[in-house]
Residue, then its C-alpha position, 0 to 999 in steps of 0.5 A: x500500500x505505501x508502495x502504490x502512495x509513493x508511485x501516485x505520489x511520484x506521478x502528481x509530483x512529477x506530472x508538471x514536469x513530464x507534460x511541459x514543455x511537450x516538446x523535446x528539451x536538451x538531450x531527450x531528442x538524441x536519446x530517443x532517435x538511439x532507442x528508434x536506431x535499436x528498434x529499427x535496426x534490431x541491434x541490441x548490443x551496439x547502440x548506434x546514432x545516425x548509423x554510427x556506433x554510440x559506445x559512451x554509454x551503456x544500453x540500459x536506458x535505450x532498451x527502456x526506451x526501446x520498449x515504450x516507443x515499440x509498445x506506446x508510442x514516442x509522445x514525450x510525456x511517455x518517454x519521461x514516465x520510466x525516470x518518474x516510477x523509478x524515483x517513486x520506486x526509490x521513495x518507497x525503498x527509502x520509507x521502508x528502510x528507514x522505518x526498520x532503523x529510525x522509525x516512521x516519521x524519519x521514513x516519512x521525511x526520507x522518502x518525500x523528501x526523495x521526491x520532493x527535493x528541488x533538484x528531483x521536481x526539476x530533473x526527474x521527468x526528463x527523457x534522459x539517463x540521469x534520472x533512471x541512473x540516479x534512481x539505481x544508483x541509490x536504491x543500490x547504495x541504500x541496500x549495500x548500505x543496509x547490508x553491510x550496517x545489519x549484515x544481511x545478505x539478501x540486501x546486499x544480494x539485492x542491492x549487489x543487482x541492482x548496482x549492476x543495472x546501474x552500471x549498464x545506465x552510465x557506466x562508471x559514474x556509480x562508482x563514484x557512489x560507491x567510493x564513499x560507501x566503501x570507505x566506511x564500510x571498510x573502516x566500520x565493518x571491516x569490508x565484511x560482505x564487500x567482495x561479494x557485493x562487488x562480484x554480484x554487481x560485476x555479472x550483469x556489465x561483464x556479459x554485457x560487454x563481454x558480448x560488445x566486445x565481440x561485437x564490435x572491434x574489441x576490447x581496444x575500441x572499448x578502451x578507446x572510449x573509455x579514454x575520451x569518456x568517464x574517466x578520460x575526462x580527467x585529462x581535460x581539467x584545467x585551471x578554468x575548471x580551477x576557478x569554477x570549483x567554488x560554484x561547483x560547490x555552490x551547486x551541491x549546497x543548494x542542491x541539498x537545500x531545503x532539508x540541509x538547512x536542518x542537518x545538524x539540528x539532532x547532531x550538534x554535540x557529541x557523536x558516539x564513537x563506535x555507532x549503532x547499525x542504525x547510525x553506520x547505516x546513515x553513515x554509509x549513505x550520507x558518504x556517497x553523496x559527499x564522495x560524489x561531490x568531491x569526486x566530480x570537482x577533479x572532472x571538467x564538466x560538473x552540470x546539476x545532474x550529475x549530483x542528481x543521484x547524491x541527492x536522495x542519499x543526502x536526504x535519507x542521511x538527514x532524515x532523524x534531523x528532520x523528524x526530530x525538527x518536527x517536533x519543535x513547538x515554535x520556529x526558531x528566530x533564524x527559521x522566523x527570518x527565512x520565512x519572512x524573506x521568502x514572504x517578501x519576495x512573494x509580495x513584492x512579486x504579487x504587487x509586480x505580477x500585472x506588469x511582468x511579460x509572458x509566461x507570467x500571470x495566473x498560475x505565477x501569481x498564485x505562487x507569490x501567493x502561496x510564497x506571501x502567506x507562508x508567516x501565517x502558515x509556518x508557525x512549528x517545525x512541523x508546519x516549516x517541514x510541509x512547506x519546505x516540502x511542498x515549494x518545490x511543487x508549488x514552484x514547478x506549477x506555478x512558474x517553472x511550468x509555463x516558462x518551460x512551455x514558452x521556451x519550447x514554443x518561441x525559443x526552439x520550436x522544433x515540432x514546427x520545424x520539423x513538420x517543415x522539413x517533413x515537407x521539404x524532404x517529401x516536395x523533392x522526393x529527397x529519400x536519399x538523405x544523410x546528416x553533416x555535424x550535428x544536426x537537432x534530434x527533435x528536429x529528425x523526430x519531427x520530420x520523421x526521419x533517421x538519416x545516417x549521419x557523420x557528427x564529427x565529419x570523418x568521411x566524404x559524404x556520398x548521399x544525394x541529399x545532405x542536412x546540416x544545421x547552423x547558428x540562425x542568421x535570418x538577416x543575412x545572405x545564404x552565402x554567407x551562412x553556407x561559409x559558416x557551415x563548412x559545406x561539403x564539395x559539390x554541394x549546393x544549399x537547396x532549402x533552408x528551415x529557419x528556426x530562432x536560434x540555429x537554421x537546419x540546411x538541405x543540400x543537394x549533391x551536384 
């Protein structure tokens, strides 16, 4: 029963999210033309993008999305349904958990707190690999973490699969989870249950890529990617990384944000040196995402999702602090001041409201409310919990919902340009089609095409037809937007999809 709340729940939570924009954002479009490239071409092992093999990540995530495009359709909103259930599926293994060690009302916390936390309500109901990634990720280190704290073998069976199935989401990146899991585990429990642990987890990506290996040109060409990719990453940091360290940082604080506000609220004073299992069990989690922090600082690129999977950790780790907040009888003078500023920022923004352009109105006003009322609402520490529970839901419908919408229609209206292409492509009968470069996914989507394509320009196009994309110029010449896209010999620009911020190009061979 309270697995089936926490799926409903997940499904109210994240519905803003997984309706708006109903376009393709980011990423979203690629992931889904490689799942469509697997459908279509029937390779389950050597995930592949305009024809071309895709290595960097694992297959995971395609073949979910393999499965909803075969049986459902391709309609966005049904593609970012697998990283939604998966977190609700995370709450639910959170509550249960925490309930045997810590009691319901810490369960209650850690598993809304799994689904509400700001960086989830922003990044979950997404088409891409972090959120399912993110929901294995921890799930795993939330088991490994119960086994190796109460020794049971079954939870670190459990959890030991499910690490594997992480793995075969993003690939090295657990491991980064794991690193801070492993440091306590070995130094409170000895490494008792760990080897085990990772032998299990190892069965699933080895035959895997045992198969790949045979598939493609070997375990060479695997450690190639391995080098450009995850780990490689390495050889890339500078010192403008360096300096963008702090932010790093930044990011992590507010992404732990509302509940890491309360963190030391029941641990101010001593600790016990030898802890209880409960308490070694918090430990290990609350290692991961710290490790996860201070790991992605040595990489170049450090975007908000990366840190997506060491948000629930944190807050399962915090979870007693918040239960035990919910018994302050009045908000303490800090609390008071947090909630007055929010008060005022959301009056001030009401008065604003008529004069603010699009999207802002209705839906937007109601959320300066709801942020202007908060002195009347909040007055305990049970109250201040349900509101730093339920802003980041607030805010997702009031406001970052409709600037999702509008950025989708008047930034990159792709569903537009891509039925353009479609008829483009159908009046001169262009069917044999290939891309240059990048060239936008949703784009391809929405015309309804899945051309081979060569995105780092290696080889000498040979198609009739040729698609590429450049940076929107509409006031200026073709010629001139011809140069800047480095055009293939003997190719001449036949028709041109004009979009606000890039242009997509159609070619034809002389």
């Amino acid at each position: 029963m309270v697995g089936l709340l926490y799926l409903l729940a997940a499904a109210v939570v994240f519905l803003p999210g997984i309706i708006n924009p109903d376009d393709w954002t980011g990423t979203e479009g690629r992931r889904v033309l490689i799942a469509l490239e697997m459908l279509q071409h029937g390779d389950w092992l050597v995930p592949t993008l305009g024809g071309e093999p895709m290595l960097s990540k694992p297959p995971l995530h395609s073949w979910v999305l393999v499965g909803i495009a075969r049986w459902v359709g391709t309609d966005p909103w049904m593609m970012r349904l697998p990283g939604a259930f998966a977190f609700g599926g995370l709450a639910w293994l959170a509550h249960g958990l925490v309930t045997r060690s810590h009691g319901a009302a810490a369960a209650w916390c850690a598993g809304l707190g799994t689904l509400l936390s700001p960086l989830a309500v922003a990044l979950v109901p997404r088409a891409e690999i972090d959120p399912l990634f993110a929901a294995l990720a921890a799930a795993s280190i939330l088991l490994l973490s119960r086994g190796a704290a109460f020794a049971s073998r079954s939870s670190l069976l459990i959890g030991g699969v499910i690490a594997g199935l992480a793995i075969l989401v993003k690939g090295p990146p657990f491991f980064m989870l794991l690193a801070g899991t492993a440091a306590v585990w070995i130094r409170r429990r000895q490494a008792r249950g760990l080897g085990l642990a990772l032998l299990v987890m190892a069965i699933a990506p080895a035959l895997y890529y045992v198969a790949l290996g045979r598939a493609v040109a070997g375990l060479d060409t695997l450690i190639d990617v391995a080098a450009v990719e995850s780990v490689g990453r390495l050889t890339l940091f500078d010192w403008e990384h360096v300096l963008d360290t702090p932010l790093h940082f930044g990011r992590a604080l507010l992404s732990s944000l509302p509940f890491g506000l309360l963190l030391f609220f029941e641990y101010r004073g001593e600790r016990p040196a030898e802890p209880d299992r409960g308490e070694a069990f918090l430990r290990m989690v609350a290692a991961a995402a710290f490790s996860t922090v201070l790991i992605l600082a040595l990489f170049p690129a450090r975007p908000p999702r990366y840190l997506l999977p060491a948000v629930p950790l944190f807050f399962v780790a915090v979870s007693p602090s918040v239960a035990a907040f919910l018994r302050v009888p009045v908000l303490p003078a800090l609390g008071r001041g947090i909630v007055r500023g929010l008060a005022l920022v959301g009056a001030v923004g009401l008065c604003a409201t008529p004069w603010l352009p699009a999207p802002c109105g209705a839906r937007t006003a109601l959320g300066l409310l709801f942020a202007a009322m908060l002195p009347l609402l909040v007055i305990n520490g049970r109250r201040a919990v349900i509101a730093m529970l339920a802003l980041p839901v607030v805010a997702m419908w009031t406001v970052f919902a409709p600037f999702a919408q509008h950025r989708a229609h008047w930034r990159e209206p792709y569903a537009h340009a891509g039925a353009t292409l479609a008829r483009v492509l159908a009046e001169r009968q262009a069917s044999d089609l290939a891309t240059l470069l990048h060239v936008a996914s949703p784009i391809l989507l929405h015309a309804g095409v899945l051309p081979p394509g060569d995105e780092l320009a290696q080889r000498e196009p040979h198609a009739r037809w040729l698609l590429t994309e450049a940076d929107a110029k509409p006031q200026e010449a073709w010629e001139h937007v011809a140069k800047a896209t480095l055009p293939p010999k003997d190719y001449v620009i036949r028709a041109r999809v004009q979009l606000p911020r890039r242009a997509v190009l159609l070619w034809e061979h002389m």
